[in-house]
DSSP file (Angstrom, degrees, kcal/mol; ACC not computed):
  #  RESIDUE AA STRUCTURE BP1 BP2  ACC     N-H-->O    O-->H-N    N-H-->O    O-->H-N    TCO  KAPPA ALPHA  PHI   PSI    X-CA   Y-CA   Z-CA
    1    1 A X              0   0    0      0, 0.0     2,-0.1     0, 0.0     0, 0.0   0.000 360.0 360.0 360.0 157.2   14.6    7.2   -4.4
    2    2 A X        -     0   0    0      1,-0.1    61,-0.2    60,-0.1    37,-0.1  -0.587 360.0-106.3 -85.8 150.3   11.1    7.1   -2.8
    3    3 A X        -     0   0    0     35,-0.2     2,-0.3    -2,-0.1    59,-0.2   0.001  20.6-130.0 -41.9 161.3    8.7    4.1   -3.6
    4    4 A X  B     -A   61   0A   0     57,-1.1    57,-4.3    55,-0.1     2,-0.4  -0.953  19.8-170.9-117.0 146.5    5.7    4.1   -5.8
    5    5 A X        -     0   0    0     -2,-0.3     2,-0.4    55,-0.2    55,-0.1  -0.936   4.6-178.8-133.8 133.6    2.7    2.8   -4.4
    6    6 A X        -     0   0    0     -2,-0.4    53,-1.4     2,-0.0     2,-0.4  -0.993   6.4-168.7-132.0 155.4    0.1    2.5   -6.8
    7    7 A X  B     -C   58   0B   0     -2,-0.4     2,-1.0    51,-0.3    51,-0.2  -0.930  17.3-137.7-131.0 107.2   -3.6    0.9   -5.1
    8    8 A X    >>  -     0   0    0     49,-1.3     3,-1.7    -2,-0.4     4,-0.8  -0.692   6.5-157.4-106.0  97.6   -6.6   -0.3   -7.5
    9    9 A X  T 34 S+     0   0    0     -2,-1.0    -1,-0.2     1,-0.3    24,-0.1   0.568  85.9  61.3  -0.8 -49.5   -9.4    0.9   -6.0
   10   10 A X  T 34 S+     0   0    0      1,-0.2    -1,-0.3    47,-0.1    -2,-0.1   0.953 105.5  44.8 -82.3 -35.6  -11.3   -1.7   -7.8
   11   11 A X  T <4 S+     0   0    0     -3,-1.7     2,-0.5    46,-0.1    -2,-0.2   0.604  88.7 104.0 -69.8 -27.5   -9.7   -4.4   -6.4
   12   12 A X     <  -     0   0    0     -4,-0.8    -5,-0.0    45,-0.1    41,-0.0  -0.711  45.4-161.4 -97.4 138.6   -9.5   -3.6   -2.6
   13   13 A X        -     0   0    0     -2,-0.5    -1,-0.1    19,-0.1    19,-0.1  -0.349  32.7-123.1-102.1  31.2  -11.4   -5.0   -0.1
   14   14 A X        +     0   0    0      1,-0.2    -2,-0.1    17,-0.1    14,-0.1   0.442  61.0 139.0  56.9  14.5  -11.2   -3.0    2.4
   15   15 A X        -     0   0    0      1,-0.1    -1,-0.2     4,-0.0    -3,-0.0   0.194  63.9-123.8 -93.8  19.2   -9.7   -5.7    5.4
   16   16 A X     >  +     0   0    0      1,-0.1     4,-0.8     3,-0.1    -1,-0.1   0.899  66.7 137.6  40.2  37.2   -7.3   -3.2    6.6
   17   17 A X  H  > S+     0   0    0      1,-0.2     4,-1.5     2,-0.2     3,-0.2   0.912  71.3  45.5 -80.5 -37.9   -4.3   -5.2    6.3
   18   18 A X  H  > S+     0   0    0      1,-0.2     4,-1.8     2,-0.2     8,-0.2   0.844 107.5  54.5 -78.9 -16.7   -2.2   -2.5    4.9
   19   19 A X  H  4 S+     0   0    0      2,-0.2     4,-0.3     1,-0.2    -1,-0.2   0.713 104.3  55.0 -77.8 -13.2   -3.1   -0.1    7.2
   20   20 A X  H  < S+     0   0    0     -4,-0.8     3,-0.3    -3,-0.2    -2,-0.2   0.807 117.4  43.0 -64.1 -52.5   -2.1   -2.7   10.0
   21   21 A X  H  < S+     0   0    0     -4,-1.5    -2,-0.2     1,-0.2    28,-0.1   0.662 135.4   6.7 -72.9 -36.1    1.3   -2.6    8.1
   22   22 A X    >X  +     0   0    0     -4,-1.8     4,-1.0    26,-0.1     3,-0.6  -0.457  66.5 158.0-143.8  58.5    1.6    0.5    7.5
   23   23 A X  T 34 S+     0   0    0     -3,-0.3    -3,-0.1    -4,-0.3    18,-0.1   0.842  78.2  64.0 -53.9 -35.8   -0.7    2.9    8.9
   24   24 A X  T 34 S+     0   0    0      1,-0.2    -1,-0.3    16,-0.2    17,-0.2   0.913 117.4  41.4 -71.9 -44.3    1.1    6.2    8.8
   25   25 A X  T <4 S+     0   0    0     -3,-0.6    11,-3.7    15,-0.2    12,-1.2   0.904 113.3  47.1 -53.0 -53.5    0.8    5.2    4.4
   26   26 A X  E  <  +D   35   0C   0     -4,-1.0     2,-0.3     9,-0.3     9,-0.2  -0.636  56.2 156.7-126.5 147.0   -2.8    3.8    4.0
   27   27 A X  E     -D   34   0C   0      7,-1.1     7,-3.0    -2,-0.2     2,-0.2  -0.915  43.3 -92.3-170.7 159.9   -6.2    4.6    5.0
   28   28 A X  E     +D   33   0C   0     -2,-0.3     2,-0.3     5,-0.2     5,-0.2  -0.627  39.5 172.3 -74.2 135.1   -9.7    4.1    4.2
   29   29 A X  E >  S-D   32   0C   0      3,-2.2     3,-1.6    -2,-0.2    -2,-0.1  -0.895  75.8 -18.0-134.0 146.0  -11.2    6.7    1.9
   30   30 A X  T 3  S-     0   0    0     -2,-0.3     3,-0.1     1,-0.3    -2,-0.0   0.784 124.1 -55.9  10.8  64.3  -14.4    6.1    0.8
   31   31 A X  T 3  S+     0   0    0      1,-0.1     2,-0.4   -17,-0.0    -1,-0.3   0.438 120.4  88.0  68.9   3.7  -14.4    2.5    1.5
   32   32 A X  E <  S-D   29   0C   0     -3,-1.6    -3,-2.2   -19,-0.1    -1,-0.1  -0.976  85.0-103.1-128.2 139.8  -11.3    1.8   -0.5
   33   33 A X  E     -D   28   0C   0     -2,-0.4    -5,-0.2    -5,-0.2     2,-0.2  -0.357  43.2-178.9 -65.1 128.9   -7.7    1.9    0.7
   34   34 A X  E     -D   27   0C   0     -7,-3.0    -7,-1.1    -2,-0.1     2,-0.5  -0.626  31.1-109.9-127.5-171.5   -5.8    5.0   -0.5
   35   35 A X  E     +D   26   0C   0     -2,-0.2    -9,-0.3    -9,-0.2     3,-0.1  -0.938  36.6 168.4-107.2 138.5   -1.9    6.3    0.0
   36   36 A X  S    S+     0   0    0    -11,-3.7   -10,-0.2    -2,-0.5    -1,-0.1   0.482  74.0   7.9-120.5   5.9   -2.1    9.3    2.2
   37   37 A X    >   -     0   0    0    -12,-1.2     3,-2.0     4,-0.0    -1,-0.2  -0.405  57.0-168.1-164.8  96.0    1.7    9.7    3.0
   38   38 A X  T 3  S+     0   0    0      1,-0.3   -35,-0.2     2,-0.2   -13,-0.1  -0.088  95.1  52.4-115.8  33.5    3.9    7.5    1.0
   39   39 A X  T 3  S+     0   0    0    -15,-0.1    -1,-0.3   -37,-0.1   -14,-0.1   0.505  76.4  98.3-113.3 -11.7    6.5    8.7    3.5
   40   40 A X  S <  S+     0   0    0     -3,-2.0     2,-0.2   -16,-0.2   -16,-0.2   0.290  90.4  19.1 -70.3 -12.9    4.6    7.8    6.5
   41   41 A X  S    S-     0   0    0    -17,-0.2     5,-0.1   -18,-0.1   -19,-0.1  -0.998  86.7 -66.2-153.9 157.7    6.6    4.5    6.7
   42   42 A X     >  -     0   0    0     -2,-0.2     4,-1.1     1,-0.1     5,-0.3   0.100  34.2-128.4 -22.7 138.6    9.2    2.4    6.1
   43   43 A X  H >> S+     0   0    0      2,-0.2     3,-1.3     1,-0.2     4,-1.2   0.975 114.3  51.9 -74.1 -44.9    9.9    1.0    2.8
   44   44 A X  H >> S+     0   0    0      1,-0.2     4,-3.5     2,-0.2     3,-1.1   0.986 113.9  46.3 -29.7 -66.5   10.0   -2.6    4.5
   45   45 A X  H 3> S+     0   0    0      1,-0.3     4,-0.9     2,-0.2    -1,-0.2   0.745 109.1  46.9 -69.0  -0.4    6.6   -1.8    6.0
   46   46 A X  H <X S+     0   0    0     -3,-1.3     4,-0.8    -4,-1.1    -1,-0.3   0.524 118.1  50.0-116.3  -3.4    4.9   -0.4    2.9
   47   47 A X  H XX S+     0   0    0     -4,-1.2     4,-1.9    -3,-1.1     3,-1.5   0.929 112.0  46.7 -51.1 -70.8    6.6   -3.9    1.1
   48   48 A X  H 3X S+     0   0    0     -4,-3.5     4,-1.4     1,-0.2    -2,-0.2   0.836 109.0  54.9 -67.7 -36.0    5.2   -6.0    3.8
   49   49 A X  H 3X S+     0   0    0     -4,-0.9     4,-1.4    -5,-0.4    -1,-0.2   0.840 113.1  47.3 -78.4 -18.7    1.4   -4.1    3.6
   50   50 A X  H << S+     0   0    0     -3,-1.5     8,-0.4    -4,-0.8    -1,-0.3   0.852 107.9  44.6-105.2   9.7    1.4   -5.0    0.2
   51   51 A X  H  < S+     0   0    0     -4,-1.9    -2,-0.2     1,-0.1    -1,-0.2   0.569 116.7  58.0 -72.3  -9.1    2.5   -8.7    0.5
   52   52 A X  H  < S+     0   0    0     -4,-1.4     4,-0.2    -5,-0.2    -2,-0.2   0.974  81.1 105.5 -94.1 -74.5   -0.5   -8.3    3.6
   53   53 A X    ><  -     0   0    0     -4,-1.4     3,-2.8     1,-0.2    -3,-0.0   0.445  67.4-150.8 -75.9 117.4   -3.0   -7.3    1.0
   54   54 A X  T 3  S+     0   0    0      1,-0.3    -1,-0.2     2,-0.1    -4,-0.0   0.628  96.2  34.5 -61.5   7.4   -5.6  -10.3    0.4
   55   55 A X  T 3  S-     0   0    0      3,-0.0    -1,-0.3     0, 0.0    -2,-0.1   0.475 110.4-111.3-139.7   9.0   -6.4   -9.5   -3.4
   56   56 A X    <   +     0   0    0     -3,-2.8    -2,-0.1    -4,-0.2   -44,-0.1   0.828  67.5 149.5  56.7  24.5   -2.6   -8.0   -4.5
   57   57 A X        +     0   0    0    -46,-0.2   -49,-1.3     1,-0.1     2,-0.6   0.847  49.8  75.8  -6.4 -64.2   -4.5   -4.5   -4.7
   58   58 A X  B     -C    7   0B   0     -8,-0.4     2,-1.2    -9,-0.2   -51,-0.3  -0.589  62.2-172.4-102.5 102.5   -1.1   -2.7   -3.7
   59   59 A X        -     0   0    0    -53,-1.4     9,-0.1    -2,-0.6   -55,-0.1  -0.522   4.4-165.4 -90.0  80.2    1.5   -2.4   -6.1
   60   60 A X        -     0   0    0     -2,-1.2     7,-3.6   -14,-0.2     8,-1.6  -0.304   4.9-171.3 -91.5 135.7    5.0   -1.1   -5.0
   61   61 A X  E     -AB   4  66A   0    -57,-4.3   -57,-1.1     5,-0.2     2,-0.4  -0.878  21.0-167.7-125.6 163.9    7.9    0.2   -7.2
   62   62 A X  E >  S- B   0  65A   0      3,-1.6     3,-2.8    -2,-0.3   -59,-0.1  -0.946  85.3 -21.0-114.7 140.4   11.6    1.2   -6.8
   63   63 A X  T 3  S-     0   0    0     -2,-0.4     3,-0.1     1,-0.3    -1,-0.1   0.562 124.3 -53.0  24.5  49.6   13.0    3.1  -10.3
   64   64 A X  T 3  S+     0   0    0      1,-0.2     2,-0.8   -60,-0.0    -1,-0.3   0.512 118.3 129.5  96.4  -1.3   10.4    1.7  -12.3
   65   65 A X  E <   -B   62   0A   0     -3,-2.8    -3,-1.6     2,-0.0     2,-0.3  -0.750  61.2-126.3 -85.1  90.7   11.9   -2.3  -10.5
   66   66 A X  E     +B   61   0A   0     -2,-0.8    -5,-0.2    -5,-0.2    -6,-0.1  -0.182  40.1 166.4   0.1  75.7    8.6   -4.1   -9.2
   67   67 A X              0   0    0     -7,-3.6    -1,-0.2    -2,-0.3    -6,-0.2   0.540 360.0 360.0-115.6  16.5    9.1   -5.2   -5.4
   68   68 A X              0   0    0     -8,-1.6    -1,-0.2    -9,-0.1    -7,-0.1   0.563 360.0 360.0-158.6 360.0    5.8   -5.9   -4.6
């Protein structure tokens, strides 16, 4: 089953770490990190951008199981 990637807007700071991790997933829209393909990368790499992410902004799930 595909991830959920959930991102709080209020919380991100923009440092581009997940997009670093995962680009082909994240990008800046309007100055806050959004998903724009939550297919666009590995499930490893969209783990690891939100273990990157300095303020825990990115939240990823597997069937409703936390992994990030």
């Amino acid at each position: 089953m595909a991830l959920e990637i959930e991102v709080s807007r209020a919380r991100c700071i923009a440092t581009k770490a997940c997009i670093n991790a995962a680009e082909g997933v994240f990008a800046l829209v309007g100055g806050a990190s959004s998903v724009v393909d939550a297919t666009g990368g590995t499930d490893d790499e969209i783990v690891a951008a939100a273990e990157a992410c300095p303020t825990g902004a990115i939240t990823v799930y597997r069937d409703g199981e936390r992994l990030a």
